[in-house]
C-alpha positions in Angstrom: 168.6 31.8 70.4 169.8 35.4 72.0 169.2 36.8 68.2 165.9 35.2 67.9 164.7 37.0 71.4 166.1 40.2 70.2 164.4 39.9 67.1 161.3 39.2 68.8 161.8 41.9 71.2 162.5 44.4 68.3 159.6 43.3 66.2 157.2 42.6 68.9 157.4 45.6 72.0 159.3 48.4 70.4 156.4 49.0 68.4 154.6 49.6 71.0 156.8 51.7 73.6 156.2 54.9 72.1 153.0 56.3 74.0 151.8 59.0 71.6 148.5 58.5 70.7 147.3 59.2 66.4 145.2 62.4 65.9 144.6 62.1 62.3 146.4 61.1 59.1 145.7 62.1 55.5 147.0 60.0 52.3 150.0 61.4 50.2 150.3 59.0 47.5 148.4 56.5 46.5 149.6 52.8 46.2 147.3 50.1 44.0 148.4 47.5 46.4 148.4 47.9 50.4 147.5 51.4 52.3 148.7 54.8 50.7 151.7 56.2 52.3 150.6 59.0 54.8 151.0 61.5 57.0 150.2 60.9 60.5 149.6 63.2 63.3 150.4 62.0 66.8 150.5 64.0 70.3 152.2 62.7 73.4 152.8 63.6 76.7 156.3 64.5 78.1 156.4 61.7 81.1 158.9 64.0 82.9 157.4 66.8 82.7 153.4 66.9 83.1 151.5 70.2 81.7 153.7 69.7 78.1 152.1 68.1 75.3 154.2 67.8 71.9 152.3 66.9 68.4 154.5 65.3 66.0 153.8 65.0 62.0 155.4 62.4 60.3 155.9 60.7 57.2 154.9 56.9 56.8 155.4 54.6 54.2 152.7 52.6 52.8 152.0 49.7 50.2 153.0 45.9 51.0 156.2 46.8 53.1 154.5 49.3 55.1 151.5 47.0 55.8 154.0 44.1 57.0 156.1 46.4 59.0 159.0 46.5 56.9 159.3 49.6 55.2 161.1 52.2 55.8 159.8 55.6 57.0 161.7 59.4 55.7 162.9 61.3 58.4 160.5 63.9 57.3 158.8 65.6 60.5 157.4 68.4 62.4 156.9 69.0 66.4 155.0 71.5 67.8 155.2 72.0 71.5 152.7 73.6 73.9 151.8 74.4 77.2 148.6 72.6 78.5 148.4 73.0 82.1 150.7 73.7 85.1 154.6 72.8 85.1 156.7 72.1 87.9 160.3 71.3 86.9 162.2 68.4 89.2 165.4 69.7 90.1 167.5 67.4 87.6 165.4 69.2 84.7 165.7 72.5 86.3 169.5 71.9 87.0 170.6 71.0 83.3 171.5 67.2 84.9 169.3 65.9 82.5 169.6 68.0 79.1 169.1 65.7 76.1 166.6 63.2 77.7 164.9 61.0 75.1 161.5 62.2 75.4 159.8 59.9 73.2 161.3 57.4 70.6 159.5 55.8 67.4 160.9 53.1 65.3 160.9 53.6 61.4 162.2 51.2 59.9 162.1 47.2 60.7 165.8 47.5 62.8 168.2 50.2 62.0 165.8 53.6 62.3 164.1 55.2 64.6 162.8 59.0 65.1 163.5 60.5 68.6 162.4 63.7 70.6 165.0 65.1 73.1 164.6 67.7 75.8 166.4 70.6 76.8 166.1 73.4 79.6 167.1 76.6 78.6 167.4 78.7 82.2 167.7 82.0 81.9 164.9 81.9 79.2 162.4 79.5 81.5 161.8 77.9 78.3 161.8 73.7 77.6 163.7 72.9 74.0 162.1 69.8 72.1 164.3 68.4 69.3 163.6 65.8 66.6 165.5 63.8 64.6 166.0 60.2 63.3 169.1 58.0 64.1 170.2 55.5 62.2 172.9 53.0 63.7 175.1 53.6 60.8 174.0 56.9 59.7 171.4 59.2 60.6 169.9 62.4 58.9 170.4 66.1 59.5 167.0 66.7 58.9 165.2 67.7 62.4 162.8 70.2 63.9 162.3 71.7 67.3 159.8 73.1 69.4 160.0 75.4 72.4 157.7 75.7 75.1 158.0 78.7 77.4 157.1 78.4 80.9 154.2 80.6 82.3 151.8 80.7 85.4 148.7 78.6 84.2 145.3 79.6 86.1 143.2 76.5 86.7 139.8 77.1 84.8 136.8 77.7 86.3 133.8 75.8 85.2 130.3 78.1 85.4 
């Protein structure tokens, strides 16, 4: 019964914990049966830090599998991390305390793979560090990119 709840769990709510929200997606190869495998563009929020938005492309695998949820996604990506309004740090950011904070987290595959964004403060540069990579619990991949957001004043904009 425990592995049934955990299955369900898996299956039902991970899918869903990731709070990025889809900016476009083109097709990358066609497939006669189910959707073409893509390339999705998402953007999401850092929940820790308001004023830092991060876009994330990613590969995702279509046809039957993909359609059902099974598939399994390449760990190709791209992040690009910007500045959009003000930033205040909290003192455990600031501090280092919390260098390497999952950020945001995406499964790709039904169990085993995900794709994760990390954080990291860089001090004497003022700059945020965004990391991405995919973990696998018996293997992941080198592949990754990162992102780095430098911290500057930001005037509020005045509408005429």
């Amino acid at each position: 019964m425990r592995t049934l709840s955990l299955t369900l769990f898996v299956v039902l709510v991970l899918p869903f914990a990731a709070r990025a929200e889809l900016v476009g997606e083109v097709g990358t190869k066609f497939k006669l049966v189910g959707p073409n495998d893509k390339i999705v563009v998402e953007v999401f929020e850092d929940p820790d830090i308001p004023g830092v938005a991060c876009y994330l492309s990613r590969a995702k695998t279509g046809g039957v599998s993909g359609a059902v949820g099974v598939a399994e996604d390449t760990s190709d990506a791209s992040l690009a991390c910007r500045q959009v309004g003000s930033i205040s740090l909290p003192d455990e950011i600031a501090s280092g305390k919390r260098d390497g904070d999952e950020v945001f987290k995406k499964r790709t595959s039904l169990f085993t793979k995900s794709m994760q964004v990390v954080r990291f403060y860089d001090a004497p540069r003022n700059t945020l560090v965004y990391l991405n990579f995919s973990d696998r619990i018996i293997e992941g991949s080198p592949k990754n990119s990162l992102s780095v957001v430098v911290i500057r004043p930001w005037a509020a904009t005045v509408k005429p």
